[in-house]
C-alpha positions in Angstrom: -0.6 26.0 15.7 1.5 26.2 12.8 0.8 24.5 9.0 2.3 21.3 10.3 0.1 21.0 13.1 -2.4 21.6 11.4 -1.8 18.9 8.5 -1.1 16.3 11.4 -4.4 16.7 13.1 -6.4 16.9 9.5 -4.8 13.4 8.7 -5.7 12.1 11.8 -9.0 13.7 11.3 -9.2 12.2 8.2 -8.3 8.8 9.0 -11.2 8.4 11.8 -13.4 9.1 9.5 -12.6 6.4 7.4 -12.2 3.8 10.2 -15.7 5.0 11.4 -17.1 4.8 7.4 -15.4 1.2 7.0 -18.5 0.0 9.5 -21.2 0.4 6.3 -23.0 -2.1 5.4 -22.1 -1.2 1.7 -18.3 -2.0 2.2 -19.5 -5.8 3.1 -20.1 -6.8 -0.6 -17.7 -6.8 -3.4 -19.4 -5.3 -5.6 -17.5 -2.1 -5.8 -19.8 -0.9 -9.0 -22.3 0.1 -6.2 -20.3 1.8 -3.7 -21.4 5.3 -3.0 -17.7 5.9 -1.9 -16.0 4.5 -5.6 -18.9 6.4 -7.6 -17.6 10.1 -5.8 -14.7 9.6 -8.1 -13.4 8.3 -11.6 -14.5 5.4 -12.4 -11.6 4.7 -14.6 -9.4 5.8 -11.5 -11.3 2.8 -8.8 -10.7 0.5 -12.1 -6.8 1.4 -12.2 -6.5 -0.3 -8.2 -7.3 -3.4 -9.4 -5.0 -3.8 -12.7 -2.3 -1.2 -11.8 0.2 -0.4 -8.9 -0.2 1.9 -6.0 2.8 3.6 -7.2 2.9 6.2 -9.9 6.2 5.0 -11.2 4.8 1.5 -12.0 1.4 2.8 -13.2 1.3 1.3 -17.2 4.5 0.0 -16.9 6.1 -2.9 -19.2 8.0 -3.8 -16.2 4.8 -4.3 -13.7 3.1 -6.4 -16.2 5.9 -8.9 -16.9 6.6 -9.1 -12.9 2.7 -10.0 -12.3 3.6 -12.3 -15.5 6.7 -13.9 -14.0 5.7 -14.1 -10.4 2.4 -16.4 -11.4 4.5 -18.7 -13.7 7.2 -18.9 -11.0 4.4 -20.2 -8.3 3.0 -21.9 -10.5 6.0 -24.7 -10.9 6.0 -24.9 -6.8 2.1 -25.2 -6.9 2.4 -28.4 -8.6 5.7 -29.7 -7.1 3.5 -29.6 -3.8 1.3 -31.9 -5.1 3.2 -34.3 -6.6 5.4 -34.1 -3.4 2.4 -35.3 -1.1 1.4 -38.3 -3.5 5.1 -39.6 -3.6 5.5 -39.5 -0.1 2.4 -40.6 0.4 3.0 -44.0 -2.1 6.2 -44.7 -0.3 4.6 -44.1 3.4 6.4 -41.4 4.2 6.4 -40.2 7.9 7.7 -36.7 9.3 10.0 -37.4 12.3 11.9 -35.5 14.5 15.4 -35.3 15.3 14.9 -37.8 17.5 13.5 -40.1 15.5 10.3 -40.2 16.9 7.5 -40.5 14.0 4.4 -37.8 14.4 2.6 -38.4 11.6 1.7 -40.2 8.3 1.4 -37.5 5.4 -2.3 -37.0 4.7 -3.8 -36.2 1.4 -3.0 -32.8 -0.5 -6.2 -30.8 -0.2 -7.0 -31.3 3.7 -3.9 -29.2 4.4 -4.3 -25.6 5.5 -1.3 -25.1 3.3 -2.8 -26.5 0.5 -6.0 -24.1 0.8 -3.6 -21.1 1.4 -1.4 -22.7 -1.9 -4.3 -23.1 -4.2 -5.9 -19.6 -3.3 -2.1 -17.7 -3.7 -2.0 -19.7 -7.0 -5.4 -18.3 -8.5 -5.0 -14.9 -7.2 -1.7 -14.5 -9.1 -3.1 -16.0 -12.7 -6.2 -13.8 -12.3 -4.1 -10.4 -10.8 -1.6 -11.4 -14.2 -4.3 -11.4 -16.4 -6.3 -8.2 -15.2 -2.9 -6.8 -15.8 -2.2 -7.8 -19.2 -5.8 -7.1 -20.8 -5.8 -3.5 -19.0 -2.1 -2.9 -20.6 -3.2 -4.3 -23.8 -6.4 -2.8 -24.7 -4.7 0.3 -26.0 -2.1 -1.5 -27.9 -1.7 -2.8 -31.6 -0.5 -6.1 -31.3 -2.1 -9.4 -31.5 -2.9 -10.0 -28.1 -4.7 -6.7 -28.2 -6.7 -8.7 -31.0 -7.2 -11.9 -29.0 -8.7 -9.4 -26.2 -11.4 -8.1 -28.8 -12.3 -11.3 -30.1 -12.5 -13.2 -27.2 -14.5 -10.4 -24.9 -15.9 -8.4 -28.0 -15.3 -4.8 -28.9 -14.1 -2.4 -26.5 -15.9 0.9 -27.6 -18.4 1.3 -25.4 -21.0 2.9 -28.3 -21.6 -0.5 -29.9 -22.7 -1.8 -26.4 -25.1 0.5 -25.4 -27.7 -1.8 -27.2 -27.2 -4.4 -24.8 -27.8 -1.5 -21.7 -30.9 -1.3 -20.3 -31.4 2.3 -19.0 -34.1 3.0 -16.5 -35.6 5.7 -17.3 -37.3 6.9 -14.0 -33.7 7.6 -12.7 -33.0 10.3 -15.0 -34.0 13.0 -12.4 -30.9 12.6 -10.0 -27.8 15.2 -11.3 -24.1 16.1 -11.7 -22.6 19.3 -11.6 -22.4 19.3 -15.5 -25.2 17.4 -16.8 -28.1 15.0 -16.2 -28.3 10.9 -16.3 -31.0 11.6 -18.8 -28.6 13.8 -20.9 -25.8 11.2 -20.5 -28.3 8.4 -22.0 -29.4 10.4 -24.5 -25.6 11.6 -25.7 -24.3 8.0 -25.0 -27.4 6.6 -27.9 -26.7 8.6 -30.4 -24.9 6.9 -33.3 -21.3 7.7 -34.4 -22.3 8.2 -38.1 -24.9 11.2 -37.1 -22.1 13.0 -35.1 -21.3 16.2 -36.6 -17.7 17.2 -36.8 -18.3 19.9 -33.7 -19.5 17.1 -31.3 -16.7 14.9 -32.9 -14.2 16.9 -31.9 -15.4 17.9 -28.0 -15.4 13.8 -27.8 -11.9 13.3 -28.8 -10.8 16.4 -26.8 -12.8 15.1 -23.5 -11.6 11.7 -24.1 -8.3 12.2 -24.6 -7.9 13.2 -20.7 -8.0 9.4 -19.9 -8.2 6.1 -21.4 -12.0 5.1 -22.7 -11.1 1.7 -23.7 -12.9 2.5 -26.7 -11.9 2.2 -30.4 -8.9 4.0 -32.1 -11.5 6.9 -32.9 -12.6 7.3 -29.5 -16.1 7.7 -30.3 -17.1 7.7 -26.8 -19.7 9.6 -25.9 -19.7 8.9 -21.9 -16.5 10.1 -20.7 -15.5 8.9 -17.2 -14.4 11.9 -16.2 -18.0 13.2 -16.3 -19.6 10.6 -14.3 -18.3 11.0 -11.0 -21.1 11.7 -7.7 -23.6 10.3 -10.5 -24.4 6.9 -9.1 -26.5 6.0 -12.3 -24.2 7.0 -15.0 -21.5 5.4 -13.0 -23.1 2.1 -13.2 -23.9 2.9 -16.6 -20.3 3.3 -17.6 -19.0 0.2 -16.3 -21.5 -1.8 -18.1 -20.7 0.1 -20.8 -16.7 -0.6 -20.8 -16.1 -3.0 -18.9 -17.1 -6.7 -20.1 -19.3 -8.9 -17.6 -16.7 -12.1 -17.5 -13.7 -9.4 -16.6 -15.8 -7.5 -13.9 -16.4 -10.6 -12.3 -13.0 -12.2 -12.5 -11.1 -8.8 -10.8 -13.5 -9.1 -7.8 -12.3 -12.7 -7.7 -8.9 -11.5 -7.7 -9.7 -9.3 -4.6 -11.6 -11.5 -2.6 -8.7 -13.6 -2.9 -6.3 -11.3 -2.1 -8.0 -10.4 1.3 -7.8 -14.1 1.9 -4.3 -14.7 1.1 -2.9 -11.5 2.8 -3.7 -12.9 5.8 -4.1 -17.1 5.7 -0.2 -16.8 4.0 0.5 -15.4 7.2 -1.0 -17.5 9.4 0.6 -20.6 7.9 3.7 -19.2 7.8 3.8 -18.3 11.4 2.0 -21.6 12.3 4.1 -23.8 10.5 7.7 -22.4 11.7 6.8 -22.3 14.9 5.9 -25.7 15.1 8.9 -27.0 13.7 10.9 -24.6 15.6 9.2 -26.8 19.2 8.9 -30.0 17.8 12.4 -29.3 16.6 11.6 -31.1 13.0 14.2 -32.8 10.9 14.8 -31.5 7.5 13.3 -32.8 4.1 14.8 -35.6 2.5 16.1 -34.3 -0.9 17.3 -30.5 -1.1 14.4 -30.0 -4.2 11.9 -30.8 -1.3 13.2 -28.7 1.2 13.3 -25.8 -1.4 9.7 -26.5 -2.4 8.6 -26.7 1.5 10.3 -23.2 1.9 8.3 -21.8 -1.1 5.0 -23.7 0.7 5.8 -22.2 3.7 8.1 -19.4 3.7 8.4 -17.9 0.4 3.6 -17.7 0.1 3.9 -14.9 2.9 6.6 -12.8 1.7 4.8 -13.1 -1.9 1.8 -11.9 0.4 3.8 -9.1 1.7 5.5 -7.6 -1.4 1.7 -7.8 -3.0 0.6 -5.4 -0.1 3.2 -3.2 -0.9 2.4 -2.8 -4.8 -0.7 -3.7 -5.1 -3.5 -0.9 -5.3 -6.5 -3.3 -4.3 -9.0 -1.7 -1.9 -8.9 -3.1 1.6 -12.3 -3.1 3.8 -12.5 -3.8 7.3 -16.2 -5.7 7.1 -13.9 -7.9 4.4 -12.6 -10.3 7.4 -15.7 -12.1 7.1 -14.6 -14.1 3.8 -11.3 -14.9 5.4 -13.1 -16.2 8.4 -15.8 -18.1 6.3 -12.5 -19.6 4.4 -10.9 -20.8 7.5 -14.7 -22.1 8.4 -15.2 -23.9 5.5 -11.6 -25.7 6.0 -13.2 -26.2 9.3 -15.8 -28.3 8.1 -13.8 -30.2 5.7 -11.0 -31.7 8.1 -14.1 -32.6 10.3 -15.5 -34.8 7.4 -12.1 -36.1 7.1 -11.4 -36.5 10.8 -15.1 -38.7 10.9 -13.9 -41.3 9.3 -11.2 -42.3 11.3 -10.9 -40.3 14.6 -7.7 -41.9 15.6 -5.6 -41.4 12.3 -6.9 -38.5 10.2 -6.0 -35.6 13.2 -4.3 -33.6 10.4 -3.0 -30.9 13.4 -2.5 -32.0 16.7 -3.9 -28.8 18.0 -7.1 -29.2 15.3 -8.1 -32.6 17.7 -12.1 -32.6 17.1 -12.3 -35.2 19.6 -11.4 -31.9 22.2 -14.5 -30.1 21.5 -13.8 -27.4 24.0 -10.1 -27.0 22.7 -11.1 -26.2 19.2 -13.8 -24.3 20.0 -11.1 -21.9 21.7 -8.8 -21.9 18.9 -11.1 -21.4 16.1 -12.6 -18.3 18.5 -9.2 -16.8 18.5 -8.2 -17.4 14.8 -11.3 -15.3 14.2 -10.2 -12.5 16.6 -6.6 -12.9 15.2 -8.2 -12.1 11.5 -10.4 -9.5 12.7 -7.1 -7.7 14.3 -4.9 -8.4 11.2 -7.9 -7.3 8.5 -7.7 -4.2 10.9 -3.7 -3.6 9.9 -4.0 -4.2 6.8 -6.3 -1.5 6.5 -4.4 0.8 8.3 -1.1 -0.3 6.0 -3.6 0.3 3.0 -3.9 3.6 4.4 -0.2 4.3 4.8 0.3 3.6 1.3 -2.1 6.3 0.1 -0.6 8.9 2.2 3.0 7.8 0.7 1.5 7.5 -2.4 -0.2 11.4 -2.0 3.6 12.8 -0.4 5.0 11.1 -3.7 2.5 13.0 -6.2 2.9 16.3 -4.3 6.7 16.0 -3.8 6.6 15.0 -7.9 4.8 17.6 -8.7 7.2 20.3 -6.6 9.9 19.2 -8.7 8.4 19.9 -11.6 7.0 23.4 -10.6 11.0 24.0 -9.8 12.3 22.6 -12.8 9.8 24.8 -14.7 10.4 28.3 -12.8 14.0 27.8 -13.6 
């Protein structure tokens, strides 16, 4: 078996392993500051896949963050044209027909459409992936937004934190191959004006590796590069560096983006294919049939180009907040559909007066998330073994150019 083989059957390998590890209970929740599989590495490197790219190339660039910028303005305009589309159509009784004339349906109100839900969630996941982006880009830069960052989410040098870390103590026995939680805690309390110049100098050489997010003097006495495998300094560095509001807002960001990934899909699919049967006439003005494009077209391939930068984490066990989303939608068109069976059907197919008819499609939407949660994984996947063939082919390049 030659080297190729072998590398084909260690990727395989490799990748059963981590379809068989996605089954944890651990890889349910979202909190990713307490996954044994995030603390075996940097934590600065698990922070960089929610406000960076998956590729290298676009990895701090000025270019990323003004596309992430752009992109949630640009939605943002077609957000609220859908909104103020429904309640004019609505005032003026607006019915969608068919070529033949034949009227299916009175417009019903904005929020108990599916492409509403889908609109509103793409909407927030875009302001909240911009601004993750912005504030990581900007923490290390001398500008006024930079400013705005400090005062609004306080400093970020993680030594005039510590006071509000509470460090327990009784944890101090578990180890890293370099030193002990209890050593970290003890380093990380010391203050900056007893550091001697010695210890001064070993922190700016060991922090100057990677970012800290710490001050311009990089008086950080808990490098992240010395934390990995240690599950308690780990935790203790994220409290330390990263500010409470922004850790919960970037797991925000990715439950959303689980949930778009795949209901952007769904309408998009959905909607085209029941305009393609019920062969649907065209919007009225050409601004509306632009903005129904963006509602129904242009949300997935947002969706898709998302999956392709992005370097968010995908879990299989994560299909259960895209189902309890589509169950929640669910519940609301039933409280809509209560209160006038015969008018408020929003979907044909979604009749709740055909109990055994939506009990069958809502089983297989479930099954159809389960199954596309599952590719999305295994596209996640792709993109870290493109990613790894990038870095090593990179790196060959420059072993060549250097030889010659």
């Amino acid at each position: 078996m030659d080297n190729s083989d072998k590398e084909t059957v260690s990727k395989s390998f490799n990748l059963r392993e981590r379809f068989k590890n996605e089954f944890c209970k651990e890889n349910l929740s979202l909190n990713f500051e307490k996954n044994s599989q995030f603390m075996e590495k940097d934590p600065e490197e698990i922070l960089e896949y929610f406000h960076s790219s998956i590729w290298p190339c676009l990895n701090g660039s000025l270019f990323y963050v003004i596309y992430r910028i752009f992109i949630a303005i640009y939605y943002t305009i077609w957000f609220v044209e859908s909104i103020v589309r429904n309640y004019e159509f609505r005032s003026q009784n607006f019915y969608i027909t068919t070529k033949k004339n034949i009227n299916l349906l009175l417009l019903h109100p904005w929020p108990v459409y599916m492409t509403s839900w889908s609109l509103t969630i793409l909407f927030v996941h875009l302001w909240l992936s911009a601004f993750i982006t912005l504030y990581f880009y900007s923490i290390d830069q001398k500008t006024i937004l930079s400013r705005f960052f400090h005062f609004f989410f306080g400093p970020f040098s993680c030594s005039s934190k510590v006071q509000n870390i509470q460090f327990q103590n009784s944890q101090s026995s578990k180890q890293t191959n370099s030193a002990t939680v209890s050593d970290f805690s003890e380093a990380f309390i010391r203050k900056d004006t007893n550091t001697n110049d010695e210890s001064e100098s070993v922190c700016k050489t060991t922090c100057s590796i990677r970012k800290t997010y710490c001050d311009n003097k990089h008086n950080c006495h808990l490098p992240s590069s010395t934390v990995a495998s240690n599950s308690e300094a780990w935790k203790l560095w994220i409290q330390a560096h990263v500010p409470k509001v922004l850790l919960v807002l970037i797991k925000i960001s990715w439950l959303f983006y689980n949930i778009i990934v795949i209901s952007a899909i769904v309408v998009t699919t959905g909607y085209f294919t029941y305009a393609f049967i019920m062969d649907m006439e065209t919007e009225p003005t050409w601004t509306a049939e632009i903005g129904n494009l963006h509602r129904h077209g242009f949300n997935s391939l947002v969706a898709i180009v998302d999956i392709i930068l992005l370097a968010y984490p995908v879990k299989i066990l994560h299909f259960v907040y895209t189902c309890a989303y589509g169950w929640c939608y669910a519940i609301v068109t039933f409280i809509y559909w209560i209160q006038d069976t015969k008018k408020n059907i929003v979907y044909e197919q979604i009749d709740y007066g055909k109990p055994f008819q939506i009990a069958l499609i809502f089983t297989m939407l479930t099954i159809l998330t389960f199954v596309m949660q599952i590719i999305h994984f295994l596209a996640y996947q792709l993109k870290l073994y493109l990613k790894e063939k990038y870095v090593e082919m990179k790196k060959k390049c420059f072993s060549n150019d250097s030889s010659v």
